[in-house]
N, C-alpha and C positions, 0 to 999 in steps of 0.2 A: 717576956720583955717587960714583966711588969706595969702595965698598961693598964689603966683604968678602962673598965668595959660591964656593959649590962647583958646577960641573955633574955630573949623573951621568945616563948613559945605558943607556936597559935595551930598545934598539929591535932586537937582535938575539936578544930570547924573545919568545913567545908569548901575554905576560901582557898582560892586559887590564883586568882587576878591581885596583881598589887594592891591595886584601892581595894579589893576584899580584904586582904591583909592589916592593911591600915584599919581598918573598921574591927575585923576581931581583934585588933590591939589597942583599940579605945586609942589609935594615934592620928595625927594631922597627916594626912597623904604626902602634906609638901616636903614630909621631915625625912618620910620614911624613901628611900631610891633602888630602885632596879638597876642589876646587871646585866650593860647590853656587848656583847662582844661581837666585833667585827672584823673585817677581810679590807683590806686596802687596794687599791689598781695594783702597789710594788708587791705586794705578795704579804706583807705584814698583815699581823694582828693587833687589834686596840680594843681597850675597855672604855666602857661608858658610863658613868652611872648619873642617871637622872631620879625625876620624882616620880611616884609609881602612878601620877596621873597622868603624867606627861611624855610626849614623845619625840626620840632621836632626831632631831634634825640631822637629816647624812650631809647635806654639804655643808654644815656647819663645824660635823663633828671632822670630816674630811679636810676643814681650813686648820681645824684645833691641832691634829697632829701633822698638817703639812705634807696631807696627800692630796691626788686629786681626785680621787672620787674614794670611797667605801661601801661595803654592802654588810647587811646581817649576815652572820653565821651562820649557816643552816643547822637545825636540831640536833640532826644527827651528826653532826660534826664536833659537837660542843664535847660532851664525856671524853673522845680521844684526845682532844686540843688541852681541856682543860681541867678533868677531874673531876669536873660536877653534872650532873643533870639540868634540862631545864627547867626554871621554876628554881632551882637550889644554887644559882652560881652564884658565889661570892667572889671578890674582887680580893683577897685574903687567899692565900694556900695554894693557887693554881698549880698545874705541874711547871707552868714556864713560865714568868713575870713579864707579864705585856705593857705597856706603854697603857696609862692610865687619865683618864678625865671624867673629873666630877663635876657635875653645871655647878654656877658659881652663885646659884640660891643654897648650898649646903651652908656658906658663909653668915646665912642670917643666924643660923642656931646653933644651940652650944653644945648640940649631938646630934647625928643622924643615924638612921639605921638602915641597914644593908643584910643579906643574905647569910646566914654563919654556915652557908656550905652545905647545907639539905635543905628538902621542903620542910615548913611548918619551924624552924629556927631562923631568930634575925640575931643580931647583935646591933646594939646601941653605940658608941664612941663617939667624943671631940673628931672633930677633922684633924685638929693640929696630934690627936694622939694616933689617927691612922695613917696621917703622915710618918709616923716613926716605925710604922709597921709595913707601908708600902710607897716608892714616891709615888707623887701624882701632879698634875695641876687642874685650875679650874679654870672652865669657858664657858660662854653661854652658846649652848649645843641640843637646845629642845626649837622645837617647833612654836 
């Protein structure tokens, strides 16, 4: 797609936790966001991505796509749903494109990073360039 994008690898620490993540990349937690996916009451799926310090508000993110309640995805549910592991999902590549929301602290910086689809890889990008890669909107959906 021709998209401007950075990879960065951090598979030779022992971090596991977002903010460890952040921290073996010498990056600000608030820039860097996790992949949370969920289960809706209608039976749907939805992505989430916040800041790796911060956490999912469900009834927030449950007003964001206009359901009434949501739940996390159980573990084991993740690989067959969506191709990745936990710890490795990116919001990029699934097998099935879900309804997407990013909080709308992504909007302060001029790149955030996200998951490149295994552990120990992030990728870098503009919002406005992962918008051409995947839609999305943004809301305020953290706790």
């Amino acid at each position: 797609m021709k998209i401007s994008y950075k990879e960065h690898y951090y598979s030779d620490t022992e971090a596991l936790s977002g903010t460890e993540v952040a921290a073996a990349l010498g990056e600000d937690p608030a820039r860097v966001f996790k992949t949370l996916v969920t289960c809706g009451k209608s039976g749907g799926y939805y992505v989430f991505l916040v800041p790796v310090a911060e956490e999912l508000d469900l009834k927030k993110a449950a007003s964001a796509v206009g359901e009434k309640a949501v739940s996390m995805l159980k573990s084991k549910e993740l690989l067959p749903l969506t191709g990745y592991v936990h710890g490795g999902c990116s919001p990029i590549g699934m097998k099935k494109f879900f309804r997407t929301t990013i909080h709308s602290s992504a909007q302060n910086f001029s790149s955030i990073m996200f998951s490149g689809g295994k552990i120990g890889f992030q990728i870098e990008m503009s919002a406005d360039d992962l918008k051409k890669v995947i839609p999305f909107e943004f809301s305020d959906i953290i706790v």
